[in-house]
C-alpha positions as CSV (number, residue, x, y, z in Angstrom):
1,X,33.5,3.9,-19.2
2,X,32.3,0.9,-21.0
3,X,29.1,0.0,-21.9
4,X,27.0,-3.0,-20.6
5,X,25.1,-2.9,-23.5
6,X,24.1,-1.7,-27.0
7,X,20.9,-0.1,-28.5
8,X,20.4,-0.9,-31.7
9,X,17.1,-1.4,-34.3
10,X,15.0,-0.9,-31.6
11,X,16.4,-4.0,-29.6
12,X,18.9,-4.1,-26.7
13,X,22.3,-6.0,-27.1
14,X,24.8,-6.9,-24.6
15,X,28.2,-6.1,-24.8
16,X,29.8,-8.6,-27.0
17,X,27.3,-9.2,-29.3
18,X,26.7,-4.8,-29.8
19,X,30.3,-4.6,-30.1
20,X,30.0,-6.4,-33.5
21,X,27.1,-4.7,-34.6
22,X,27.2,-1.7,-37.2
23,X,27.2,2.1,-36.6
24,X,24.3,2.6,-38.1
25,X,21.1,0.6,-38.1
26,X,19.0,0.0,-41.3
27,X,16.7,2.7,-40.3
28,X,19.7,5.2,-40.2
29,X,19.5,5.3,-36.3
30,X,23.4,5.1,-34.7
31,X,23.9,2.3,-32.6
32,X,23.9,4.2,-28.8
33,X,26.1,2.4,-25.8
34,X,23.6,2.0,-22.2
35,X,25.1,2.5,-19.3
36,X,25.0,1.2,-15.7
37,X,23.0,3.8,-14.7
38,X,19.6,3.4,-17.0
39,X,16.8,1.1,-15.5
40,X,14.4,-1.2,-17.0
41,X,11.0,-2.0,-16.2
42,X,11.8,-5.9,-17.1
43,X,15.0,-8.1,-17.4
44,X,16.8,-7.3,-20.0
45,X,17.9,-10.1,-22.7
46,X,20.4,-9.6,-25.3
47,X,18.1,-9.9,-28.7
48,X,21.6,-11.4,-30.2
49,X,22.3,-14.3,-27.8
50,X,19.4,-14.7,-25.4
51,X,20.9,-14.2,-22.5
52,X,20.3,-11.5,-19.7
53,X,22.1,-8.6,-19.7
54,X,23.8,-8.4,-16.2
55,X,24.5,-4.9,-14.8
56,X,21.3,-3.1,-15.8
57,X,19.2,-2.2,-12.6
58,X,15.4,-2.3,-12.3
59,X,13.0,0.0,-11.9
60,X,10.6,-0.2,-8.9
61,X,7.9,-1.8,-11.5
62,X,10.3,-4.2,-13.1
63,X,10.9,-5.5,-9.3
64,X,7.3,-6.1,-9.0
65,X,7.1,-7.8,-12.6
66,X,9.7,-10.5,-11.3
67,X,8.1,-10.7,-8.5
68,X,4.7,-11.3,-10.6
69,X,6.8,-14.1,-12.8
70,X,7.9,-16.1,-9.8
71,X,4.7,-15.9,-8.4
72,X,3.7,-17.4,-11.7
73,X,6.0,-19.6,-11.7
74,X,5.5,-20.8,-8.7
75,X,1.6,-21.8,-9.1
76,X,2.3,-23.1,-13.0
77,X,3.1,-26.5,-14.6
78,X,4.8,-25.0,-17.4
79,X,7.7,-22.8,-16.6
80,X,10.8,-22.1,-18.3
81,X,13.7,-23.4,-15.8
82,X,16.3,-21.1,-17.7
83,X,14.1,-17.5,-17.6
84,X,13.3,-18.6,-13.8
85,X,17.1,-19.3,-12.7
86,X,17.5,-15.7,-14.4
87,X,14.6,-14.2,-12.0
88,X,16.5,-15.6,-9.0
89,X,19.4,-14.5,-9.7
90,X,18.4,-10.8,-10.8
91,X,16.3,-10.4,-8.0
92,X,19.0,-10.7,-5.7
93,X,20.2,-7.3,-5.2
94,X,16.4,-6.1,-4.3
95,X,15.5,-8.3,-1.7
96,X,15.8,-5.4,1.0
97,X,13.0,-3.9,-0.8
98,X,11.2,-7.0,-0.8
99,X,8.0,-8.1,1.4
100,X,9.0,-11.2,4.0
101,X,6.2,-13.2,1.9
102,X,7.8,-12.2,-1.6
103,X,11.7,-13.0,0.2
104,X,10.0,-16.8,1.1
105,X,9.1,-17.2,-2.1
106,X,12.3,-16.7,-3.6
107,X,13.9,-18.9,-1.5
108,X,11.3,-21.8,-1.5
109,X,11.8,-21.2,-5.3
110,X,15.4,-21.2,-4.7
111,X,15.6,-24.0,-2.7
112,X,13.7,-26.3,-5.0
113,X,10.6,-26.6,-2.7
114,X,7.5,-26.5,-5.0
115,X,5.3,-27.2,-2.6
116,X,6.4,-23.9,-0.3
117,X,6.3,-21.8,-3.7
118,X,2.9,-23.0,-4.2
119,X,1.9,-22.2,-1.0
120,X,2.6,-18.8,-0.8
121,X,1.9,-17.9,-4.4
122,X,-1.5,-19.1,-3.9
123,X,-2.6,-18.4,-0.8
124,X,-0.5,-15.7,0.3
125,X,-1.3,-13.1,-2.4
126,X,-2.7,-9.4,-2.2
127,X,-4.7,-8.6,-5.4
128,X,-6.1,-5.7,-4.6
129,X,-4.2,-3.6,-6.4
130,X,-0.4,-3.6,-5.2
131,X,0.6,-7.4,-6.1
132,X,2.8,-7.5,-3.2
133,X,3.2,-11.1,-1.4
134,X,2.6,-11.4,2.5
135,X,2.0,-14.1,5.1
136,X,0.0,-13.6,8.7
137,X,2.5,-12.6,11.6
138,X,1.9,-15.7,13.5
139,X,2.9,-18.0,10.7
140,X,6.0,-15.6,10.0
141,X,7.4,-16.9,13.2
142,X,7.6,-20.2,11.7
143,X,8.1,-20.3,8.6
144,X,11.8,-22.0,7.9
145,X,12.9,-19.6,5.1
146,X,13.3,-16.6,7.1
């Protein structure tokens, strides 16, 4: 089996870049190989190239932390366009799991509607304790991203 991704010095690496990477660290640590089947509590980046290591599922409270950062990015001036295309895109396998408020979001979000995003990040927001995302049956029945 082939990893996805290397441990090493305390950061994670994806494949290519671990590959390259020596044995042993320079805290005498070996370099270990993650597999498919461990789960992170965020998205995780390769610390040699930037980018996010696809393959790597996430835990029930990394779901809810992308959830949090398109929330956030959906009721902010400054977002990162790169880290929020990554969002989108690693979100995708979850959205079963999803609330119908947090599964508009994403696809305002995805469909380049600020204005939708903002919407629902704003106004349609539990924070009273569980972060999730929900809109009012009756507007449910029209709202044009279900």
């Amino acid at each position: 089996m082939r990893p996805i991704a290397y441990a090493y010095h305390a950061d994670l690496y994806c494949a290519d870049c671990g590959a390259d990477l020596p044995d042993i660290d320079p805290e005498g640590n070996e370099k270990s190989a993650v597999f498919s089947y461990e789960s992170f509590d965020h998205i995780p980046y390769c610390a040699g190239c930037g980018l996010p290591i696809e393959g790597l599922p996430l835990t029930t409270d990394g779901v809810r932390h992308v959830v949090d950062f398109l929330a956030h990015c959906a009721t902010s001036l400054d977002v990162d366009w790169d880290a929020l295309e990554d969002a989108l895109r690693y979100i995708q396998p979850y959205e079963q799991y999803l609330t119908a408020g947090e599964r508009a979001l994403i696809a305002a979000l995805a469909a380049d509607d600020a204005r939708a995003a903002y919407t629902i990040a704003k106004y349609y927001r539990e924070v009273n304790g569980d972060d999730l995302i929900y809109l009012p049956e009756p507007l449910r029945t029209y709202w044009p991203y279900f």
